[in-house]
C-alpha positions as CSV (number, residue, x, y, z in Angstrom):
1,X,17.1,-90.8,94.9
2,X,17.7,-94.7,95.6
3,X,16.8,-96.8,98.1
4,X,19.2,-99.1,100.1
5,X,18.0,-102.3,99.4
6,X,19.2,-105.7,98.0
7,X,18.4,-105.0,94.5
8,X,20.5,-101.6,94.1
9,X,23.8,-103.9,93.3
10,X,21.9,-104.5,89.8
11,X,21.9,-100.5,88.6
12,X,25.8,-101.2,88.8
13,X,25.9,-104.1,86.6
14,X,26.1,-102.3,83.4
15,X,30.0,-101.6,84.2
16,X,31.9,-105.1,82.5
17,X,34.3,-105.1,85.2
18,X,32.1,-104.4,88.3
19,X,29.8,-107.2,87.0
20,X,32.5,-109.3,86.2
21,X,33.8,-108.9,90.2
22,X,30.3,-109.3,91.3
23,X,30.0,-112.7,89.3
24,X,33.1,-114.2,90.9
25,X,32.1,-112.8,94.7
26,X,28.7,-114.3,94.2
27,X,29.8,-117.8,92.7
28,X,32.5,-118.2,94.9
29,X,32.1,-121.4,97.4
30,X,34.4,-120.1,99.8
31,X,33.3,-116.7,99.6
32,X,29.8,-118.0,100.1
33,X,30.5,-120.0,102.3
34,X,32.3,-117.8,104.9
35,X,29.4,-115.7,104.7
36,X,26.9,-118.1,105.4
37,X,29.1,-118.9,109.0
38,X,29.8,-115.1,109.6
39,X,25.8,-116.0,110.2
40,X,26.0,-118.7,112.3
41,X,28.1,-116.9,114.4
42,X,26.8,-113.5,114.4
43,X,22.6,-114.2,114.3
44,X,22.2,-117.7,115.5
45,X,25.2,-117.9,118.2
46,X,25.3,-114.1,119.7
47,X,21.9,-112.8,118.1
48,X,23.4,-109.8,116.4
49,X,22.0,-108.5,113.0
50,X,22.4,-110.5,109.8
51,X,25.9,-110.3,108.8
52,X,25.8,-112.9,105.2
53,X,25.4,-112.8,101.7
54,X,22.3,-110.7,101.9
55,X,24.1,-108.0,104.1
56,X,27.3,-108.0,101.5
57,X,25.0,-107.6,98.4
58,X,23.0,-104.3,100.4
59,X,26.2,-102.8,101.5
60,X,28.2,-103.6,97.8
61,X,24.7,-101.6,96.2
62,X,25.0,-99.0,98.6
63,X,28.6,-98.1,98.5
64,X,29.1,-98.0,94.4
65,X,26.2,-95.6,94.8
66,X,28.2,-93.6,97.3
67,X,31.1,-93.7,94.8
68,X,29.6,-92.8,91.7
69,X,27.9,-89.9,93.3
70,X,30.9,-88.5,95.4
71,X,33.5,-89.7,92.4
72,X,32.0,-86.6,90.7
73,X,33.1,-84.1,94.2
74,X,36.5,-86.2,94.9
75,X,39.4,-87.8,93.2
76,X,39.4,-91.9,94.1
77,X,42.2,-92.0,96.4
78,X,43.6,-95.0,93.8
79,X,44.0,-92.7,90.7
80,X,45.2,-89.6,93.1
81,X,48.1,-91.7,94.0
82,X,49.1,-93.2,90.9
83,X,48.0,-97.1,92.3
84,X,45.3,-97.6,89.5
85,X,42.0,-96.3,87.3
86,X,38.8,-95.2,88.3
87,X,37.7,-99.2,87.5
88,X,40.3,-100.3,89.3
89,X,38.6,-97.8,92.4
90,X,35.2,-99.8,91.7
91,X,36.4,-103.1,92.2
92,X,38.2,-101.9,95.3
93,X,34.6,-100.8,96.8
94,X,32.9,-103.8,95.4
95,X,35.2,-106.4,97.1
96,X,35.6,-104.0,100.3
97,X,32.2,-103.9,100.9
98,X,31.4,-107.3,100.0
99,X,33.7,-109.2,101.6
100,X,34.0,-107.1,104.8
101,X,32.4,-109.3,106.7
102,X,33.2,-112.5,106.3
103,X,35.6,-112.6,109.6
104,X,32.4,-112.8,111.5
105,X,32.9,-116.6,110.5
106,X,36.1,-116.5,113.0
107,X,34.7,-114.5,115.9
108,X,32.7,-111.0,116.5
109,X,35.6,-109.9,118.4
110,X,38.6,-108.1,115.8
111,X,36.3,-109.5,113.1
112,X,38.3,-107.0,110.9
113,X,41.0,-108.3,111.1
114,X,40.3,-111.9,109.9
115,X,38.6,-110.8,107.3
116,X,42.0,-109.6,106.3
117,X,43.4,-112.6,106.3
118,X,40.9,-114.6,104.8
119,X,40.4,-112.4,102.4
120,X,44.1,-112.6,101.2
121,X,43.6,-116.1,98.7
122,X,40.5,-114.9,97.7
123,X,41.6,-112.3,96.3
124,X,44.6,-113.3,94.8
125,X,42.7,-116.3,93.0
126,X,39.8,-113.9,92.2
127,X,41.7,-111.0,91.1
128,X,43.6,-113.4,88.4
129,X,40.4,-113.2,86.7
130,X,40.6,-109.4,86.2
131,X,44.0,-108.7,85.8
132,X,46.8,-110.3,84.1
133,X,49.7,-107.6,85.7
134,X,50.6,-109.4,89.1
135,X,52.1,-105.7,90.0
136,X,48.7,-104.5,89.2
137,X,47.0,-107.4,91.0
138,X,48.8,-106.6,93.9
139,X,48.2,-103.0,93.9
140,X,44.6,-103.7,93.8
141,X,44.5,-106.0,96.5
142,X,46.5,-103.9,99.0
143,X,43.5,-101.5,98.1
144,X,40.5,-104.3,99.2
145,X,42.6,-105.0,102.3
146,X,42.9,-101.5,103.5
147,X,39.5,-101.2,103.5
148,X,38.6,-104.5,105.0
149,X,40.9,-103.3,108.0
150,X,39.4,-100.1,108.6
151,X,35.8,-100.8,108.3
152,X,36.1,-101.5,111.9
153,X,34.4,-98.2,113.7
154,X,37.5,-97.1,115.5
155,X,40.1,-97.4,112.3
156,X,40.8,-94.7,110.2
157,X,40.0,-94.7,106.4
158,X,42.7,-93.4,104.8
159,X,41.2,-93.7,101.0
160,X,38.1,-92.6,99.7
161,X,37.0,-96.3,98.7
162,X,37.1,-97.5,102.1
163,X,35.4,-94.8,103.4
164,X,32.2,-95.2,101.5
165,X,32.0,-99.1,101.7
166,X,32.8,-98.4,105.9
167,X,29.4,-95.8,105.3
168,X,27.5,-98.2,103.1
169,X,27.6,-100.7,105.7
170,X,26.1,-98.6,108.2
171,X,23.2,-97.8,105.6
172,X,21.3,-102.0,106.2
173,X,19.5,-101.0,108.7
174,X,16.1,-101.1,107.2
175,X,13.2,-103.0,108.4
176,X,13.4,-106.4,107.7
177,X,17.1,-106.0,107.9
178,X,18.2,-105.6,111.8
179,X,15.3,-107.6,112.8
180,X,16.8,-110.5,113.5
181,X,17.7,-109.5,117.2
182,X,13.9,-109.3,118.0
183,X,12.3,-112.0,116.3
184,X,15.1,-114.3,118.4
185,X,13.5,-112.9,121.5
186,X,16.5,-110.1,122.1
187,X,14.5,-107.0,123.2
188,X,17.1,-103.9,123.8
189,X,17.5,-100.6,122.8
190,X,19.4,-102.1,119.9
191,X,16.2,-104.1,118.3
192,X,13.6,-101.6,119.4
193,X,15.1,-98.7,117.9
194,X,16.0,-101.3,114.4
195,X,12.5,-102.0,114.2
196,X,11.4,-98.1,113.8
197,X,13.7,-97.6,110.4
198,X,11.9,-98.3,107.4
199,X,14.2,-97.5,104.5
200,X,17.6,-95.6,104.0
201,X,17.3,-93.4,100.8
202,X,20.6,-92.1,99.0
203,X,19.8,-88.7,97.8
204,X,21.9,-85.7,96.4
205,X,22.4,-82.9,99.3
206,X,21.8,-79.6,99.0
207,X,25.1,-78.4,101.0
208,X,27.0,-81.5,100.8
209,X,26.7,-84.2,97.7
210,X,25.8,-86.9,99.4
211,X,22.2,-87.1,102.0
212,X,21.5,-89.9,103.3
213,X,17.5,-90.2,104.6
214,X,16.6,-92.5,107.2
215,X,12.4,-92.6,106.8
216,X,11.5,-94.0,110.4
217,X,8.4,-95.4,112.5
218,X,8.7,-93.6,115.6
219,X,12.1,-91.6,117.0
220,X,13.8,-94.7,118.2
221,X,15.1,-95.1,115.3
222,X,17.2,-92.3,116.1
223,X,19.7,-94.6,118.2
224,X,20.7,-96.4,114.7
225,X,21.3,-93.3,113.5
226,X,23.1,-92.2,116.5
227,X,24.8,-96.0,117.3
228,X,25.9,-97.3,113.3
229,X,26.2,-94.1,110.9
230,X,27.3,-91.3,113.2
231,X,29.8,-93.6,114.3
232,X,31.5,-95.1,111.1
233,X,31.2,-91.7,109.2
234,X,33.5,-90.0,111.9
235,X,36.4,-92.2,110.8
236,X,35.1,-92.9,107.6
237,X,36.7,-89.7,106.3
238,X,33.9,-88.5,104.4
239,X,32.2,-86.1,107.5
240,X,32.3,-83.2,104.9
241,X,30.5,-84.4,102.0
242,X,27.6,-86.9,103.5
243,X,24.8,-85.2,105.3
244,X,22.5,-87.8,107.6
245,X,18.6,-86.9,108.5
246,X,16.6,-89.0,110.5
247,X,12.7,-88.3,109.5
248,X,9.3,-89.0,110.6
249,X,6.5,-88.7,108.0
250,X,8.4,-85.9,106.3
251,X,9.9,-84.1,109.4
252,X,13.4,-84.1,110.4
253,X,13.6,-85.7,113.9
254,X,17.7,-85.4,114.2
255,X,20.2,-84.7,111.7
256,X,24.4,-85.3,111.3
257,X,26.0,-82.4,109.6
């Protein structure tokens, strides 16, 4: 059992290429950069949830968790199709989940999309560092960029390390986390219910391998369930090996099976 949080990254550091990724994505001025205006736009300009380097290091935690839990149930779509190792799979889910935001810096609106594009030199500087094979480089890459495109809720994952990064994101939604909205004065549905979550455990299921817990307040938290997870894991291609419960005090409130 872990708990989604920005320190879970650091139980993945003790794989030599995952921490040497995680190095680069964290010391990269454009990289850090782009996240700090995917905030300006996102919190301070439309008053949305964070969206910057904090949010990247929670969801890149959160998603090599996924994967080194549901590696154990299915094949990473990368060594399934002959495109790479299971390494090669972890620096696909560390750059997809990290960098998946960073189009916010562009506009909310097909944010997806430009972080595609911006994405593109960063990873083919980045990636350098890695691998010496340009083939292999590029084979990699194509990988990040898939799932960078379909972490948008209505795009299909089509490989196994986009869906858990696209699942991982939907796991910040802790206190502290989606608060933003509310301390800026927005007061919906959306903040009220954010405020009632107060940690999202990663747990081993007992029909499917993967349970994710979401420990809540009160049962408003039941719309984030409801609005973020139930919605990415439909396309995230994963429905039939993560299990979802929303409790209160130890009681299952609503659960997505």
């Amino acid at each position: 059992m872990v708990v989604v949080s920005p320190s879970l990254i650091e139980q993945h550091l003790d794989n030599p290429v995952v921490s040497k990724m995680y190095g680069l994505l964290e010391g990269d001025e454009e990289v850090q950069t782009l996240l700090r205006m995917a905030n300006v736009m996102a919190v301070t300009r439309l008053r949305y949830n964070d969206h910057g380097p904090v949010h990247a290091r929670i969801v890149s935690g959160s998603a090599l968790e996924l994967f080194e839990t549901l590696r154990q149930h299915i094949q990473p779509s990368i060594v399934r199709d002959s495109v790479g190792t299971e390494d090669d799979a972890r620096v696909v889910v560390l750059c997809g989940a990290y960098l998946h935001d960073i189009g916010n810096s562009v506009h909310r609106v097909n944010h997806h999309a430009h972080s595609y594009y911006l994405s593109i030199p960063i990873l083919n500087r980045l990636l350098r560092e890695i691998y010496s094979s340009r083939q292999h480089l590029l084979r990699v890459r194509q990988e990040v960029l898939h799932s960078l495109y379909s972490h948008e809720d209505d795009v299909q994952c089509l490989t196994m390390e986009a869906g858990v990064a696209k699942v991982a994101d939907g796991t910040d939604m802790a206190e502290g986390r989606a608060r933003f909205p509310y301390l800026r004065g927005k007061v919906d549905i959306h903040s009220l219910s954010a405020l009632a979550v107060k940690k999202v455990e990663i747990v081993h299921g007992d029909v499917r391998p993967v349970k994710l817990l979401i420990d809540m307040t009160n049962p408003a938290g039941v719309f984030q369930m409801e609005w973020i997870l139930k919605t990415k894991l439909s396309t995230s291609g994963l429905q039939e090996y993560v299990d979802v419960s929303a409790q209160q005090d130890g009681k299952e409130l609503k659960a997505l099976r």
